[in-house]
N, C-alpha and C positions, 0 to 999 in steps of 0.2 A: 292305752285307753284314757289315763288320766291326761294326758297330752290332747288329747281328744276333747275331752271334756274341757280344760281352760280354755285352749281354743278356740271353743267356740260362743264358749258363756263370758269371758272375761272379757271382751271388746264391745259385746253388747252390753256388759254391768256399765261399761267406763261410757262408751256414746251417749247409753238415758240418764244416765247421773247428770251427767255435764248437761244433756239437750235440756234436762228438765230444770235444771238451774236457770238456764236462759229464757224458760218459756216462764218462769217463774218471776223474773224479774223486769219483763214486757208485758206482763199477764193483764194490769191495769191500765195498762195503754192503751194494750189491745179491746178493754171491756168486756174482759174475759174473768169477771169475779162474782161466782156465787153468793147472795145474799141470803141470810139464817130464813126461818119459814115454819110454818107448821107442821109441815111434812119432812123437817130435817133435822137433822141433831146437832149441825154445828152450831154456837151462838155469834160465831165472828164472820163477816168479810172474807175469803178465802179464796186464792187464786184457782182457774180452773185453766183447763188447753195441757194436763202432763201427759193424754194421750199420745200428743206430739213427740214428747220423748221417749215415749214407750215405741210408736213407730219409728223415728230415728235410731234408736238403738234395734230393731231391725232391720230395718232396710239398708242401713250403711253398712254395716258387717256381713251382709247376705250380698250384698253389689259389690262388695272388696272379693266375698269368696268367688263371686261366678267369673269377677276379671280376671281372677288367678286361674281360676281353671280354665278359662280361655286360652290363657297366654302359655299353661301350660300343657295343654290337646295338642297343641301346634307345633312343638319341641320335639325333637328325634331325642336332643338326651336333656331329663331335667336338670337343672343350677343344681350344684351340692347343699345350698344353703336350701332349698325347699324341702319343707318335711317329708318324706318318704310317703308315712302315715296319709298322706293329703292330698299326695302326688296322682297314688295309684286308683283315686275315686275321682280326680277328676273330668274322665272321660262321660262320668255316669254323673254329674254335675251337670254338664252340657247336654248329654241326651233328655236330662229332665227338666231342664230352662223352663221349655216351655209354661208346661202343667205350676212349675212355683211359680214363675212370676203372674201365669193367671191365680191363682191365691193371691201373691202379695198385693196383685192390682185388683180385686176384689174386696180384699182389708184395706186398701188405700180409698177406694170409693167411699166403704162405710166409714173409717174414719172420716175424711171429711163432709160426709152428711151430717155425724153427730157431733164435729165442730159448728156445722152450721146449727144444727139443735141447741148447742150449746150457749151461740149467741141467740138466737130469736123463738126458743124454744118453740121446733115445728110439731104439726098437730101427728098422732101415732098412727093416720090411713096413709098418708105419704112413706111414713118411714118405711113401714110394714111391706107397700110396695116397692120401694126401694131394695131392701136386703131380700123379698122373691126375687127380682130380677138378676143383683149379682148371685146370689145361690143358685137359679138354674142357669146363671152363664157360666159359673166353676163345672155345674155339672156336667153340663155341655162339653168341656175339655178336659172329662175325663175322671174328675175328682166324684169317684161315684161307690158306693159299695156294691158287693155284687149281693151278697146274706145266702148265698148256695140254695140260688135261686136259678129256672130257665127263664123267669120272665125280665127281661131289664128296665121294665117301666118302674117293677115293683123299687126297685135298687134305686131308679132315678125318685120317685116319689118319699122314700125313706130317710136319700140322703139331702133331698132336700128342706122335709121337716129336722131334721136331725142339727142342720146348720141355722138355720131358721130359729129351733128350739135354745143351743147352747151360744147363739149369738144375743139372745134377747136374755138369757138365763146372768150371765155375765155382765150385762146391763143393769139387769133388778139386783145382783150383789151388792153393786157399789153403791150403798147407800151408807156405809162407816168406813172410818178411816183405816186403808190396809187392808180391807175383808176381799174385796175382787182381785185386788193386785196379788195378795197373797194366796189367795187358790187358787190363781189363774200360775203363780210359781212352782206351787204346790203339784198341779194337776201336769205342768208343763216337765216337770221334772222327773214325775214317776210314769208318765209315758216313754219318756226317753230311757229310761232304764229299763221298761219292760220291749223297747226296739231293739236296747244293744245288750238283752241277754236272754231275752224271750223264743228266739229261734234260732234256728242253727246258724244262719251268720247273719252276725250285727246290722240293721237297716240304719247304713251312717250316715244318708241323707236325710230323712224324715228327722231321727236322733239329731243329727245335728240342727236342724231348724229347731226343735223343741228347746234345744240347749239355748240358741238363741236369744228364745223367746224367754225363757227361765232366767236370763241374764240381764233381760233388755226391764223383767219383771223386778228384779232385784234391786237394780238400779233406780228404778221408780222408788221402791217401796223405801228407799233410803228416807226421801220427801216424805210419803205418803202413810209411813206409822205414824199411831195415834201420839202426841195431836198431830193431825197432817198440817204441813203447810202451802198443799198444795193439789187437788182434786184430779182426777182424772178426765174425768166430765166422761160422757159419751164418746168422744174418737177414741177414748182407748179401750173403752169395754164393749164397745163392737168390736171395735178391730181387734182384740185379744180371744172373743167369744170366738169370733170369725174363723180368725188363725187356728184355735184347737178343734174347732170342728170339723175342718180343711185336714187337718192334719191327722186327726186321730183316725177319717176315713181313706186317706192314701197309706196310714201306716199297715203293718200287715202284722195282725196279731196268732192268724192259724197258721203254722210249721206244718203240711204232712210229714217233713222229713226226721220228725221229731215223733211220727209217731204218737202222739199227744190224741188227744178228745179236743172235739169242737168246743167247749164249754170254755175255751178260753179267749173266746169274742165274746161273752160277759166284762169280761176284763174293763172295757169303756165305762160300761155302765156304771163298774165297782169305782172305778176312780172319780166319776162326775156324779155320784149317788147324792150329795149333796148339793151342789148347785142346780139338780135335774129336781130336786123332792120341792126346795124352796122355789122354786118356778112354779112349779104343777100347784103347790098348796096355796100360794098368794094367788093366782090366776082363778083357782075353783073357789076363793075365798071373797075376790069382784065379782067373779061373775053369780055367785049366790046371793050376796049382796045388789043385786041390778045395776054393780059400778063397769065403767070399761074396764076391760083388765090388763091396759096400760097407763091407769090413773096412778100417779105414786102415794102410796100410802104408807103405815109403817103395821103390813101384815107378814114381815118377814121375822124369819127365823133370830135374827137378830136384835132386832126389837120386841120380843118375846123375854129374849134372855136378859135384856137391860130392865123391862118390867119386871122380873124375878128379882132383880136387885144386882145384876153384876155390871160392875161398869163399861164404859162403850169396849175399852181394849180387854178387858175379861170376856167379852162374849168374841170377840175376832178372833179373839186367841181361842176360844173353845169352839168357835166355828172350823180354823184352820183344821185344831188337834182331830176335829170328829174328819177333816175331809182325808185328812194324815190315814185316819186308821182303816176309813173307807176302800183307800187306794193302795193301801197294803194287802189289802184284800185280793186284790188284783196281781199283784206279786207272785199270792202266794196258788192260784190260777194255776199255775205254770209249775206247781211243784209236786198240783195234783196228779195220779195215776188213773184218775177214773172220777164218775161223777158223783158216788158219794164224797168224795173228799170237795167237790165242786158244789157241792149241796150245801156241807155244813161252811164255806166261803160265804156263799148266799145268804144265809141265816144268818151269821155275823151281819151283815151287811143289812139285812132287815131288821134286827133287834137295833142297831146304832140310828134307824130311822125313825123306830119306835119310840126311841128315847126322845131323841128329839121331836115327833108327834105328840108325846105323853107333855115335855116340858111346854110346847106350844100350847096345849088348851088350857095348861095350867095358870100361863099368860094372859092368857084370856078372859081366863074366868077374875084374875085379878083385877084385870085392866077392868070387866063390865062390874064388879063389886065393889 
């Protein structure tokens, strides 16, 4: 397992470190540099385009695994030097080509639309059309939930606000240094562990992609802790929003062979309770206001906490720890025997909302006195 794990996380730490270096040090060439604003908290010049590394450290380590499992489908006996571990999944790499690479090519569209955002900042009817169309073209190939449902429109329409919702959601985080990259690590991390121990046996491809993505996230966040020197912009917080929405609806969270309660397809919700509450409250908080509710403003949970008085990297960090405790929540799903014990999961999980509800209008009422 732990073999498993470096594996798949270490080549994508090492690819975004490095990719993000380089995009870092082109960044002003390319005029690809964030300028400070009303609406931002940096006060300096700051390079943007690290999405690019965050995609390069997946795409190149996910194109190295499918070459190997090509090369190795085709073998009557594998090389001694190929992991064992690696060997025997990938027949089941190739049967699933398809379905990931329509994700990755999905995540590689929106990336490069919020490259182009990035440079000419485009207007939010375009975009919004944009990621429907890659959304119902993933759904289209299969990336769908079913929700133990007979209807499958219902599945088609769910999962595509679902993708829609956590690709835009990942968007509105990145507005401080570390905050998206880090729960996009966070979130990506404890998916993977509720695939490779949540049912009866380990789902090591979805896991493995998360692992990816958790690594490809790390490696970012090298740059992009407070102070960053270097933004994500848009290609990566779509394309990262993208990827876990992708992912967290192809993984498979209900075991019957386990015998368990349905109650542990909450699980999503417990681990993205935070990034899902900060979407939902800035959105009803424009549109109350009669603004669009893709105008950037600073009604996020985060700039709450910096009006409270904590500084930018004290509230990422207290964003992280609440998504940390959220998503343990989900863990602990899987340990329940029945739905009271799923019940009081939930309530956890609503009083860490509360709190952060209670601290936001506290913000508030600062910020208007």
């Amino acid at each position: 397992m732990l073999f498993f794990l470096l594996t798949c996380s270490i080549p994508a730490f090492l690819v975004s470190l490095l990719a993000t270096t380089g995009v870092k040090r082109c960044a002003s060439r390319w005029g690809l540099i964030d300028q400070p604003g009303d609406r931002k908290v940096h006060v300096s010049p700051t390079p943007l385009g690290g999405g690019i590394g965050v995609w390069l450290g997946v795409l190149l380590p996910v194109f190295a695994a499918q070459v190997a499992a090509a090369m190795i489908s085709g073998m009557e006996t594998v090389p001694a030097w190929f992991p064992p571990e690696l060997a025997k999944h990938a027949a089941g790499v190739t049967y699933r080509s398809g379905q990931l690479w329509a994700i990755l090519g999905g995540g590689t569209l929106l990336a490069v639309m919020g490259l182009l955002d990035d440079f000419r900042n485009l207007a939010w009817k375009p975009r919004l059309l944009v990621q429907t169309l890659v959304a119902g073209a993933v759904v289209s190939a299969g990336v769908r939930a079913t929700l133990f449902v007979s209807a499958p429109w219902l599945g088609f329409v769910v999962t595509m606000l679902w993708i829609l919702v956590l690709t835009n959601a990942f968007n509105f985080l990145d507005n401080m240094d570390g905050l998206s990259t880090g729960i996009g690590l966070i979130v990506a991390a404890l998916f993977a562990v509720v695939m490779l121990t949540g049912t009866s046996e380990p789902r090591w491809l979805v896991s493995g992609l998360l692992l990816v993505l958790a690594g490809s996230c790390a490696g970012f966040l090298i740059h992009n802790r407070p102070p960053a020197s270097i933004f994500m912009g848009d290609s990566g917080s779509y394309f990262l929003g993208f990827l876990i929405a992708c992912l967290t609806v192809t993984g498979t969270f209900y075991d019957p062979k386990l015998g368990g309660s349905r109650h542990v397809m909450l699980a999503p919700l417990c681990v993205l309770a935070i990034p899902l509450y900060d979407f939902c409250s800035v959105m009803w908080i424009r549109l109350r206001e009669g603004r669009s509710p893709f105008h950037a403003d600073k009604s996020h949970f985060s700039h709450r906490l910096v009006e409270l008085g904590l500084s930018q990297r004290g509230a990422v960090l207290t964003i992280h720890l609440a998504t940390l405790t959220t998503g343990l929540g989900a863990l602990l799903l899987y340990r329940m025997p029945d739905k009271s014990g799923a019940a009081i999961v939930v309530a956890m999980v609503g009083c860490v909302l509360a709190i952060i509800a209670i601290l936001e209008s506290c913000g508030r009422r600062g910020n208007a006195d």
